[in-house]
C-alpha positions in Angstrom: -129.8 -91.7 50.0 -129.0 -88.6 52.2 -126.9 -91.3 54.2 -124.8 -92.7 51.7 -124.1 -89.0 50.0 -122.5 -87.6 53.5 -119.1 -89.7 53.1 -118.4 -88.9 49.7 -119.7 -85.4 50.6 -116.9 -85.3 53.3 -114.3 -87.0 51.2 -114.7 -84.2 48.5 -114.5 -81.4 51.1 -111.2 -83.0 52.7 -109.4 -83.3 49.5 -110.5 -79.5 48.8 -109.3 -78.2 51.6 -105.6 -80.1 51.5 -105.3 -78.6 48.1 -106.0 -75.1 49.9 -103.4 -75.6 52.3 -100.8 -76.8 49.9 -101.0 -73.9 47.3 -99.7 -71.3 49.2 -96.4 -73.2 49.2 -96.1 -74.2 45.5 -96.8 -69.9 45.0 -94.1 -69.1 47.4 -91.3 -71.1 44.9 -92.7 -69.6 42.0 -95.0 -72.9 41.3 -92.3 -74.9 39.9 -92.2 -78.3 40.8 -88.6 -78.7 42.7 -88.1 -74.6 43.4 -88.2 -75.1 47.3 -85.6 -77.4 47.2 -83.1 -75.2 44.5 -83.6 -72.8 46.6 -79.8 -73.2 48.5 -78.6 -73.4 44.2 -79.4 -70.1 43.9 -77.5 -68.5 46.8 -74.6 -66.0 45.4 -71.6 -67.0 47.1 -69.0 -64.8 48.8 -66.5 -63.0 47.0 -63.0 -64.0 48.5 -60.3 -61.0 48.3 -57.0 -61.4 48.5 -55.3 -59.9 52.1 -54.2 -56.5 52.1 -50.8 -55.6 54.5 -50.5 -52.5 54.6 -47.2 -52.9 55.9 -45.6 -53.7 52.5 -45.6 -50.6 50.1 -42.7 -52.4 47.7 -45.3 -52.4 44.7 -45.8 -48.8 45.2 -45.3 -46.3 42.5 -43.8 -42.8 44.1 -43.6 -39.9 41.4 -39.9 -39.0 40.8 -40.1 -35.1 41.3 -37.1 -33.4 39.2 -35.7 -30.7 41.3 -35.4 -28.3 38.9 -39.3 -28.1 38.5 -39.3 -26.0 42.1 -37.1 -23.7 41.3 -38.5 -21.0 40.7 -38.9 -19.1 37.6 -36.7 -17.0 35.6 -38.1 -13.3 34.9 -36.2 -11.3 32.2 -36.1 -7.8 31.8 -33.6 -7.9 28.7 -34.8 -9.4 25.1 -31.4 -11.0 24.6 -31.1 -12.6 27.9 -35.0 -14.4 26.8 -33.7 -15.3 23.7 -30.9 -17.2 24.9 -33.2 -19.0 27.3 -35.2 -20.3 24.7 -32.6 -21.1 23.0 -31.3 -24.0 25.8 -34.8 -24.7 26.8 -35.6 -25.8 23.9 -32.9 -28.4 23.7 -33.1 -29.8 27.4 -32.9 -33.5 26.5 -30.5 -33.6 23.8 -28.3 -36.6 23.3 -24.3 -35.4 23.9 -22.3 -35.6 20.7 -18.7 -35.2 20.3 -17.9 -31.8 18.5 -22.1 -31.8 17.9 -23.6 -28.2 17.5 -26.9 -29.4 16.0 -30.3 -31.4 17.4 -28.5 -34.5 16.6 -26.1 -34.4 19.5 -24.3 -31.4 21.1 -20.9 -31.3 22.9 -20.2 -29.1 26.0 -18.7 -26.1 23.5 -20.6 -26.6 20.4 -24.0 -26.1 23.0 -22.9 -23.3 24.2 -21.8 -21.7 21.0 -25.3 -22.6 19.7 -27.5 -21.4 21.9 -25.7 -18.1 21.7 -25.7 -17.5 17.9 -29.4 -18.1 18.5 -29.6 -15.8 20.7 -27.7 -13.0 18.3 -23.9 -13.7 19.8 -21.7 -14.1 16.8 -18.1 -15.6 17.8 -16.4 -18.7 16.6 -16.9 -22.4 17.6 -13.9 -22.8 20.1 -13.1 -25.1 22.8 -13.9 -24.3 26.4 -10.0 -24.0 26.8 -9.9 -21.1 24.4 -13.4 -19.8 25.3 -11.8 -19.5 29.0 -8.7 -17.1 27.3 -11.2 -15.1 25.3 -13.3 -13.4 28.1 -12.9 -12.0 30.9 -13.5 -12.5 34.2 -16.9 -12.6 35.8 -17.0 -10.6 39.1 -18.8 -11.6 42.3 -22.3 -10.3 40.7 -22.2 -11.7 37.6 -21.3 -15.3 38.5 -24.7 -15.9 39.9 -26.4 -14.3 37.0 -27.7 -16.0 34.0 -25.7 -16.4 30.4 -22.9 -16.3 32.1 -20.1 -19.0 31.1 -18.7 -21.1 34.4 -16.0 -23.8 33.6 -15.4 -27.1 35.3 -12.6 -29.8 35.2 -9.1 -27.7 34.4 -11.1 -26.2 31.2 -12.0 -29.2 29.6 -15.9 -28.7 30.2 -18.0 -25.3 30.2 -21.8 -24.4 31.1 -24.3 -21.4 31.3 -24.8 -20.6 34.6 -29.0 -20.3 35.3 -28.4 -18.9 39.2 -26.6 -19.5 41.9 -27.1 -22.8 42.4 -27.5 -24.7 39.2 -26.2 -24.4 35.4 -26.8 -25.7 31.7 -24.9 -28.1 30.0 -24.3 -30.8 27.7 -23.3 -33.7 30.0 -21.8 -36.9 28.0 -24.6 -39.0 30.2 -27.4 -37.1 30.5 -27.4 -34.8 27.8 -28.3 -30.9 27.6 -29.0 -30.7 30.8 -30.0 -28.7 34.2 -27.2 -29.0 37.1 -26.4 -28.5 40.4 -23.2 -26.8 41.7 -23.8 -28.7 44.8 -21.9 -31.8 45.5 -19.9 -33.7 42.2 -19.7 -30.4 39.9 -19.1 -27.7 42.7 -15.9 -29.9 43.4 -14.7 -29.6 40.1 -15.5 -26.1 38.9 -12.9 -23.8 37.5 -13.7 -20.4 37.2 -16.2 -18.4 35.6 -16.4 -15.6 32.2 -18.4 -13.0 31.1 -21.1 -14.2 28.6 -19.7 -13.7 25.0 -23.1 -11.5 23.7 -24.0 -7.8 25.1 -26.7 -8.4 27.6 -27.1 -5.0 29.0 -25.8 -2.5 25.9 -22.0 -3.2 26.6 -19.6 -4.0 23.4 -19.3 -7.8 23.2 -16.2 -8.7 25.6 -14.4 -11.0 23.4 -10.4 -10.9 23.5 -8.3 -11.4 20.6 -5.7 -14.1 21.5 -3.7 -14.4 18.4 
């Protein structure tokens, strides 16, 4: 009896111990049936960028920096002369008109004769032409200072100058605008006038033509 037990005994024992040794494997892929061998499926592949050469900036995106934003500020002692600066900062960007003196379009003279009544001038709408026989002359000082008129082109176009270097106008491509004396306009410029509004106290310095 004891005999023929043994082998089955043995057989049992031997089928116990394969299971034992298989188990740990069948945990290991999460006992699914098949997990060992999706185990490559489930790899994430690379992500593939595109090259980079930094030798080719063509796509690049450079701010345009006006000029006139580093100039520096203007500082005004005298209510009128603030006035008047509101008055032609506040229409930087204005379309040009021809014989325009409203926000729908200005022309070189009806801008200036605006922005002057704004700031308390009061004189008649007139070309630059007669504008130019109306005041008088601007000495050395007062040709770098602003409100003062400076004319361009044998009279046929007139700005406010801001300083030394630069001036407001209504250009016919650009607009009211902010200019430079350097380069295009500096070869065209005229001559300059007193502004036609008392800044410091003075009478205004308009001259009767007629």
């Amino acid at each position: 009896m004891k005999t023929s037990i043994r082998p089955a005994f043995c057989l049992v024992l031997s089928a116990v111990i394969c299971l034992l040794a298989v188990a740990p494997v069948g945990a290991q892929s999460g006992g699914k049936p098949g997990a060992e061998s999706n185990h490559e499926d489930m790899t994430v592949p690379a992500l593939e960028l595109p090259a980079i050469y930094t030798n080719d900036f063509s796509s690049l995106v450079v701010p345009n920096f006006r000029r006139d934003l580093l100039l520096p500020p203007i500082f005004f002692t005298n209510e009128t002369r603030k006035m008047l600066y509101q008055a032609i900062s506040s229409r930087l960007g204005i379309r040009y008109r021809f014989y325009g003196i409203d926000e729908s379009g200005f022309d070189c003279s009806g801008f200036v004769w605006r922005v002057f009544q704004d700031a308390g001038a009061d004189f008649d709408r007139v070309a630059a032409r007669t504008l130019w026989r109306q005041l008088p002359e601007a000495n050395d000082a007062e040709k770098i200072k602003f409100g003062t008129l400076v004319f361009f082109n044998g009279l046929r176009h007139v700005g406010i100058v801001r300083d030394a270097f630069s001036f407001y106008h209504a250009s016919r491509s650009q607009g009211v605008t902010l200019s430079y004396f350097a380069g295009y306009w500096g070869k065209r410029l005229t001559g300059y006038r007193r502004a036609p509004i008392a800044f410091d106290g003075h009478p205004l310095p308009i001259i009767d033509t007629e």
